[in-house]
C-alpha positions in Angstrom: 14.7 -19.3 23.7 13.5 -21.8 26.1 15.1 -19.7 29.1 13.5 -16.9 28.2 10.0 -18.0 27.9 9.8 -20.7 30.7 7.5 -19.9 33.7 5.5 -16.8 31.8 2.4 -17.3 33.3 0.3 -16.5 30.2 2.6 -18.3 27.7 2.7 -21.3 30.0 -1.6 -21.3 30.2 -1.8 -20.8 25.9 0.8 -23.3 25.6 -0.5 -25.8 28.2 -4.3 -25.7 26.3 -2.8 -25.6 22.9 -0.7 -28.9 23.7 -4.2 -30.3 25.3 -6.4 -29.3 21.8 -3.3 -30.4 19.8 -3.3 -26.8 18.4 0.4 -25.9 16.5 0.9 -22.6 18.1 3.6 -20.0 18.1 4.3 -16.6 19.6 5.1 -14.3 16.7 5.7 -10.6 16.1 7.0 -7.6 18.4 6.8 -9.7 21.5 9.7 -11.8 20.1 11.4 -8.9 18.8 11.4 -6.9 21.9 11.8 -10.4 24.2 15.1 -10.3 22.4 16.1 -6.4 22.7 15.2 -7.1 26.8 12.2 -4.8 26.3 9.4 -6.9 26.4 6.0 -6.1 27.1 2.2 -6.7 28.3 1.0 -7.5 24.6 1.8 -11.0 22.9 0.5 -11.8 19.5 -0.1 -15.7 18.7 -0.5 -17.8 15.6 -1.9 -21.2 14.8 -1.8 -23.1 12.2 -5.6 -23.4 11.7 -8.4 -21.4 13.7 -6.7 -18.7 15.8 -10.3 -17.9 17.0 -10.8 -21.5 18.3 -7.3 -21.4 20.6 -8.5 -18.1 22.0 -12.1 -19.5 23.0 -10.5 -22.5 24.7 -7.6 -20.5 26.9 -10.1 -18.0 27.7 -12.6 -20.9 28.9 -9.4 -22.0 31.0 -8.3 -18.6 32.1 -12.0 -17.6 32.9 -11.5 -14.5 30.7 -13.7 -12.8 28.5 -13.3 -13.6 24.8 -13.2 -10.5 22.2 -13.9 -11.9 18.7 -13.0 -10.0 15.2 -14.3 -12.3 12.9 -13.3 -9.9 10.0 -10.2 -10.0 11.0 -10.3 -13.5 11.9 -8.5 -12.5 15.3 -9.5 -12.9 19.1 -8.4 -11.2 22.0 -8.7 -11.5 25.7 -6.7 -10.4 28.9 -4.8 -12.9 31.1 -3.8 -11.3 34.2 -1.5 -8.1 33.7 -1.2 -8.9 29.9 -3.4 -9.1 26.7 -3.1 -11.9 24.3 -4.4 -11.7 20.4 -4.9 -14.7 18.5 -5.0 -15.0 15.0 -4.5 -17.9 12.3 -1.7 -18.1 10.4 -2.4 -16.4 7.1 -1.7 -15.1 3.2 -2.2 -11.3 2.6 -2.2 -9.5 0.3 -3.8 -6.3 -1.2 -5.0 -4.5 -4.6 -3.7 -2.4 -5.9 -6.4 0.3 -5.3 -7.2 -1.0 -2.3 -6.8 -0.5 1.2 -8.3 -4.0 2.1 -6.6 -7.0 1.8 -7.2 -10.3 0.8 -6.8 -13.0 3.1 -6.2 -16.4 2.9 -5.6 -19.3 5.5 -1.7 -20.6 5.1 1.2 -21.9 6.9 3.5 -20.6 9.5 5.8 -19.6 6.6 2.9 -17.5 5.0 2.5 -16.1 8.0 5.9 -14.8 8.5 6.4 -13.7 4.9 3.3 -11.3 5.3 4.7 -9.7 8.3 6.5 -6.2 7.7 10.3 -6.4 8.7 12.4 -9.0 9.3 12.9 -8.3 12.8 8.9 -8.9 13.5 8.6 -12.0 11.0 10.7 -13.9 14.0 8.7 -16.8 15.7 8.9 -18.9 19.3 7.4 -22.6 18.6 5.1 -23.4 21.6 5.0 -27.1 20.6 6.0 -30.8 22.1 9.3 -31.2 20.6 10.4 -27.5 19.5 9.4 -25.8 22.5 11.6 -22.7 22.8 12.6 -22.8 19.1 13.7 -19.2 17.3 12.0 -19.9 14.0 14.0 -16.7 11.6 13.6 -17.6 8.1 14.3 -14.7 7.1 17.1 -13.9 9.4 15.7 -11.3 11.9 18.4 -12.0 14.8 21.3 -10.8 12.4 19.5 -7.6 11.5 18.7 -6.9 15.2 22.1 -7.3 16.2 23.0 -4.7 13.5 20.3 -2.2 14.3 18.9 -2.6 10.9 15.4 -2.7 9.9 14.9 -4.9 6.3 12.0 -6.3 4.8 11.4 -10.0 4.4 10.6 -9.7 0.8 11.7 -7.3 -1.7 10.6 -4.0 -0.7 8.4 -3.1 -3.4 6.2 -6.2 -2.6 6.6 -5.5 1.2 5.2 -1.3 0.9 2.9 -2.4 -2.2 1.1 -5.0 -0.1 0.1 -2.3 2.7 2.0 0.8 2.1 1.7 2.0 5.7 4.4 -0.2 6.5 6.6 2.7 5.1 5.5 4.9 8.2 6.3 2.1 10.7 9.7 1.4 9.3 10.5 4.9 10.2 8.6 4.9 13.2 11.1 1.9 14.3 14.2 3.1 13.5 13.2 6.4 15.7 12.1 4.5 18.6 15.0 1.9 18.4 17.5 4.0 17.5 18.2 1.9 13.8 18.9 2.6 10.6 16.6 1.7 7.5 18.7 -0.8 5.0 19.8 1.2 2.0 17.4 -0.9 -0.6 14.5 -1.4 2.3 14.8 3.2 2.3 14.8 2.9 -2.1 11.9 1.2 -1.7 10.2 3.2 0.0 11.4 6.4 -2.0 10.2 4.4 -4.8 6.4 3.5 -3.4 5.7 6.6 -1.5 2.9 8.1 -3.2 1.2 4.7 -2.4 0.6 5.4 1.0 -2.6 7.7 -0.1 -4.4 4.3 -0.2 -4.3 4.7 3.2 -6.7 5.8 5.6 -5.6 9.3 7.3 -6.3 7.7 11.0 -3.8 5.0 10.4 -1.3 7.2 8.8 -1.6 10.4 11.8 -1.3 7.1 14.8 1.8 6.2 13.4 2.8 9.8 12.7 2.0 10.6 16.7 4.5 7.4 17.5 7.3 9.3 15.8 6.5 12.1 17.5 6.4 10.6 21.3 10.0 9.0 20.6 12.6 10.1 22.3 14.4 12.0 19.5 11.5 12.9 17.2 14.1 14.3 15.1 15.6 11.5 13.7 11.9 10.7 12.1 11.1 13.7 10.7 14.4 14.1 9.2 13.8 10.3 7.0 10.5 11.6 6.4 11.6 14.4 4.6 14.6 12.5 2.7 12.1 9.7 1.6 9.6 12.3 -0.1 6.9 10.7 2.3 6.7 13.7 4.3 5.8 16.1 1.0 2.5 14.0 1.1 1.4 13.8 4.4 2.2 17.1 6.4 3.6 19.5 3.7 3.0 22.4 5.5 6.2 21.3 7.8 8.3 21.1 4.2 7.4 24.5 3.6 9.2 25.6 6.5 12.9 23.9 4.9 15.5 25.9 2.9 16.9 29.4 3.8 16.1 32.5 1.3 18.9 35.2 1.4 18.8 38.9 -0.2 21.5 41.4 -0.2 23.5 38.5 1.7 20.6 38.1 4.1 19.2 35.1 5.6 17.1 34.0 7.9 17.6 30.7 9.5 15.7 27.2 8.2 12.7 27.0 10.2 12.5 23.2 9.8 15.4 22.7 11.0 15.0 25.2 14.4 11.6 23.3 14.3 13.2 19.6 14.8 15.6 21.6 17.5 12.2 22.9 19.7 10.9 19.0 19.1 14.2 17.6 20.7 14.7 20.0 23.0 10.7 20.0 24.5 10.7 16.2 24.2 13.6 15.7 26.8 10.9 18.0 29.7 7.5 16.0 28.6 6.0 13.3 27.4 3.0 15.3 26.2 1.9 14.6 22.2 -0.1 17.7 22.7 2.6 19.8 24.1 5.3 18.2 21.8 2.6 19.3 19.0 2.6 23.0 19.7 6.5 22.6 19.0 6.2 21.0 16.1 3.5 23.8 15.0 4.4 26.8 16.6 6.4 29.0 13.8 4.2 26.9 10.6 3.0 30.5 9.7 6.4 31.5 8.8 6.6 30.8 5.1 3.3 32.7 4.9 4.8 35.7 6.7 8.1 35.8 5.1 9.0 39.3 4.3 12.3 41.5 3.6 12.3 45.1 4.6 14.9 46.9 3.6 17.3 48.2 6.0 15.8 45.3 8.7 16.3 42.1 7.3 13.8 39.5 7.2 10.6 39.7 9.2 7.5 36.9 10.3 5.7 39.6 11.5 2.4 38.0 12.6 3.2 34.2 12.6 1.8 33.4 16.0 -1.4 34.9 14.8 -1.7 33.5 11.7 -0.6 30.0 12.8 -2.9 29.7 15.5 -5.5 30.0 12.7 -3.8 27.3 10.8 -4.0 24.6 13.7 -7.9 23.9 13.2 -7.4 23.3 9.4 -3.8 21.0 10.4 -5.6 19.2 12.7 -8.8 18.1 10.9 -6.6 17.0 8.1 -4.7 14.6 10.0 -7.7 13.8 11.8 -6.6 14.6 15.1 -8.9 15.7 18.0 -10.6 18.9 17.3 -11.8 19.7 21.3 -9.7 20.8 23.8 -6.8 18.9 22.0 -6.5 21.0 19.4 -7.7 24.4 21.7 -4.8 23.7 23.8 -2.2 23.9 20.5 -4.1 26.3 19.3 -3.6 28.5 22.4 0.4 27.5 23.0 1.0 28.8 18.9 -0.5 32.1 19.5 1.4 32.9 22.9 4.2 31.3 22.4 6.0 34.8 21.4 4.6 36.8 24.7 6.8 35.6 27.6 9.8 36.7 25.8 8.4 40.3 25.7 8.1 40.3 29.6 11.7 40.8 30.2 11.9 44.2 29.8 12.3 46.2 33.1 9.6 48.3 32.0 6.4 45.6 31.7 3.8 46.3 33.4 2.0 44.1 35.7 -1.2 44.7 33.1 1.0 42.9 30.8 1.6 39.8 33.1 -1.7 39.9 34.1 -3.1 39.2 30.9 -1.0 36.2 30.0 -1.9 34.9 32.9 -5.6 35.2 32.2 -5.1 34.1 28.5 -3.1 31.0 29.3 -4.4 30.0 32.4 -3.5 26.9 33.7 -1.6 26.2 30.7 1.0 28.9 31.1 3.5 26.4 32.7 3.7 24.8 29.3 3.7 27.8 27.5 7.3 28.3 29.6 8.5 25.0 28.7 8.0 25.8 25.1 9.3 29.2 25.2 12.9 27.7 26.6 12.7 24.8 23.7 12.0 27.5 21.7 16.1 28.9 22.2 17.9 27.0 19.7 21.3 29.6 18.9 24.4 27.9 18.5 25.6 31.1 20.5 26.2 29.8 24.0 26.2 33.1 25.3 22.8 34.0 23.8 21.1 31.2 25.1 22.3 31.5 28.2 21.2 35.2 28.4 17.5 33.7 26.9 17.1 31.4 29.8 18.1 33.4 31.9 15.4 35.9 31.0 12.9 33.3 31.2 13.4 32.7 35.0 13.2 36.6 35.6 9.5 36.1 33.6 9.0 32.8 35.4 9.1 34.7 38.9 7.1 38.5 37.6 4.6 35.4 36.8 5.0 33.9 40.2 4.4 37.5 41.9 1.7 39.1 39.9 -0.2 35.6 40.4 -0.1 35.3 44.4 -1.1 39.5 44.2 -3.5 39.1 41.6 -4.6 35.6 41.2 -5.5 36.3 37.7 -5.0 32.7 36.2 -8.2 31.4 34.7 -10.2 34.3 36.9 -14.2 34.5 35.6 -15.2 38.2 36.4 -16.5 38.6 40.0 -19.8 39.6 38.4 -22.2 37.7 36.6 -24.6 38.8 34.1 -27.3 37.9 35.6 -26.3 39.7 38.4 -26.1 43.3 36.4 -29.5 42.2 34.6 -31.0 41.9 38.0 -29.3 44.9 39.8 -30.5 47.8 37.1 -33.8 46.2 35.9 -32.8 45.5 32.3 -33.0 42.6 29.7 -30.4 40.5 28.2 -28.2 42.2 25.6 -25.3 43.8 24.7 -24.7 45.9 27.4 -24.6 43.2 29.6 -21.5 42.3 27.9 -20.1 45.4 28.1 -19.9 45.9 31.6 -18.4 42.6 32.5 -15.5 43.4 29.2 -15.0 46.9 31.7 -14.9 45.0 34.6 -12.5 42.6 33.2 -10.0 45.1 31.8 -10.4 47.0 35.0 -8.6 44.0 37.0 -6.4 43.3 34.0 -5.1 47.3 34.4 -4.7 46.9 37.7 -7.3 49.6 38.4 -9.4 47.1 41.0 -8.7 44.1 42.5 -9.8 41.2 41.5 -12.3 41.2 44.3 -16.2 40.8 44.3 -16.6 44.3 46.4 -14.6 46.4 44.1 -16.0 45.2 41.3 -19.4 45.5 42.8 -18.9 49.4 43.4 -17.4 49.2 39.7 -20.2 48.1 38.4 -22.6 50.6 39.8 -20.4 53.4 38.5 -20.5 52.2 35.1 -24.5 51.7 35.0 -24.5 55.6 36.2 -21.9 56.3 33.7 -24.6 54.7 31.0 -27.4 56.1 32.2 -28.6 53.0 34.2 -31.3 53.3 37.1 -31.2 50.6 40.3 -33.9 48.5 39.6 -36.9 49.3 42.4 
């Protein structure tokens, strides 16, 4: 691979000081993987054969770069123009079986590469005087590329056992790659999944957010489910599979409508948060489930009741609680009121207060409402979308009238404190609430004079007196 290598700036400067401090160096990992899939990156990983530390002190004294040290890891890192360069030692690992730490050991190149996850990242580029350029693939990594297969250098059940989170990423490469799992690498990790509780929750959730951000979350999801992992670590989305039929009724699987809204959202954004309301926004369904005679099945209330369920999702997986999790939270409970706008006979009340209530996220809520049409009926969808640019253009109207999106009353509560003499309280409250539903109604403008004049009819209205 000496084509492909020769004139890299920053693998030319750690091989050019590695040659100097007779280090025995190699470039190891994803870097090689993706070097060889034409998708190479900014981040290469390095290995000696000896004190990884030491080879990142001295490039960094040649580059003139700051030196990041992880001495519990035994790694270094340090940036080098546009890329960043890690350093580590070659290395034994392995871990307890109760344990989420491992034990590690100094070893050879051929340690090193046996402790790696998959065959196609156990692959290593020899930066040294006579190999230069090698493909060292012990474990042959350049075969399985070429047939889109992800394996594990060791048996599997040594491979998961040592650091079971390696089950996640194995799915989270064949859904960004687009490859299948070998059939005794995907036994293997049928066979270890309840290990992967040994792992921390952050680890498990980033790698979980990977699958996610693909292009065709899908595909992830759907080897998730088949390997049992996804029974452990999200089974609220499980409780959304299988269809439940009465008097030769069904309703349709909502897990499987729920990978449709991922695919279908993830080809309009690139958001994890937006891609996340998808993934949550019917997980109240199950809960909801009813059959009324006469009607069918019903999920009256889901959008409700899962917007409660997002704080609890979301501090379980350890994701972001702040505006994160507000935003989902906000995206669950409307995502059912667009659709209601189409009728002829909405109001401009009614658009009015989505606009207020999703504010400068109603764009979003759009794009998830059209994911959200997954019929196999041409025709219906059609009609759907349709529908959604009529809504799409009463929002557009009411808004340049109205300007409604994220409006704060045009009175403050100071200001009615001050105007009628009185203290802090519930009243105060009151008044703007009246004020607000006024310009929701359509009653006033949403304009600081009307309201003004507003106000002062509702303190008579109360019994309020104009301050002297």
């Amino acid at each position: 691979m000496n084509d492909e290598i020769a004139g890299h700036p920053a693998i030319e400067l750690v091989t050019s000081v590695a040659l100097k401090g007779e280090f025995e160096a190699y470039i190891v990992g994803g870097y090689v993987r993706d070097l060889i899939l034409n998708r190479a990156g900014k981040d290469i990983d390095f290995v000696t054969v000896g004190k990884g530390i030491d080879l990142a002190r001295a490039v960094g004294k040649e580059a003139g770069s700051k030196v990041s040290v992880f001495k519990n890891f035994g790694t270094a890192m340090l940036r080098f123009k546009d890329y960043e360069l890690e350093f580590v030692g070659a290395r034994k690992e392995s871990y307890r079986q109760d344990s989420r730490k491992p034990i590690v050991e100094d070893g050879t190149l051929e340690d090193d590469q046996r402790r790696r996850d998959f065959t196609m990242n156990a692959m290593a580029i020899s930066l040294n005087e006579g190999s230069f350029g090698e493909l060292i693939d012990p474990f042959g990594g350049l075969s399985h590329l070429g047939k889109k297969e992800i394996r594990t250098p060791l048996e599997p059940g040594v491979t998961f056992s040592e650091d079971p989170l390696r089950m996640m990423r194995a799915i989270r490469f064949a859904t960004q790659l687009g490859f299948d799992i070998e059939p005794d690498t995907f036994q293997g990790i049928i066979k270890y999944k309840d290990r992967i509780s040994i792992v921390s929750q952050e680890r498990i959730t980033d790698e979980l957010n990977k699958i996610i951000l693909a292009d065709t979350p899908s595909f992830g999801f759907k080897l998730l489910l088949s390997c049992g992992l996804l029974d452990i670590i999200f089974p609220e989305m499980v409780d959304l599979k299988g269809v439940e039929k009465i008097n030769g009724m069904g309703h349709k699987d909502n897990f499987f409508h729920t990978l449709q809204v991922l695919d279908n959202i993830s080809e309009n954004t690139d958001s994890l948060w937006l891609r996340w309301a998808a993934i949550l926004h019917d997980i109240a369904k199950p809960a909801t489930k009813r059959f009324q005679k006469g009607h069918g099945w019903t999920f009256h209330g889901h959008e409700d009741k899962g917007a409660r369920m997002v704080p609890r999702i979301f501090r379980r997986l350890k994701l972001p609680l702040g505006s994160e999790m507000e935003y989902v939270r906000k995206l669950v409970r409307l995502h059912l009121r667009p659709i209601a706008l189409v009728k002829e006979t909405i109001t401009d009340s009614a658009v009015r207060r989505l606009l207020f209530e999703a504010g400068d996220d109603v764009d979003d809520l759009m794009t998830l409402c059209r994911a959200d049409v997954t019929s196999k009926n041409d025709v219906k969808v059609k009609k759907y979308l349709n529908n959604f640019v009529k809504v799409e253009k009463k929002i557009i109207d009411v808004e340049q009238k109205d300007r409604v999106r994220n409006f704060q009353p045009p009175i403050k509560g100071d200001e009615i404190i001050e105007y009628f003499g009185i203290k802090p309280g519930k009243i105060v409250g009151e008044i703007k609430e009246e004020i607000k539903e006024a310009i929701l109604e359509g009653e006033i403008s949403n304009d600081r004079d009307q309201a003004w004049e507003l106000m002062k009819t509702i303190g008579s209205r109360r019994g309020l007196s104009v301050k002297a």
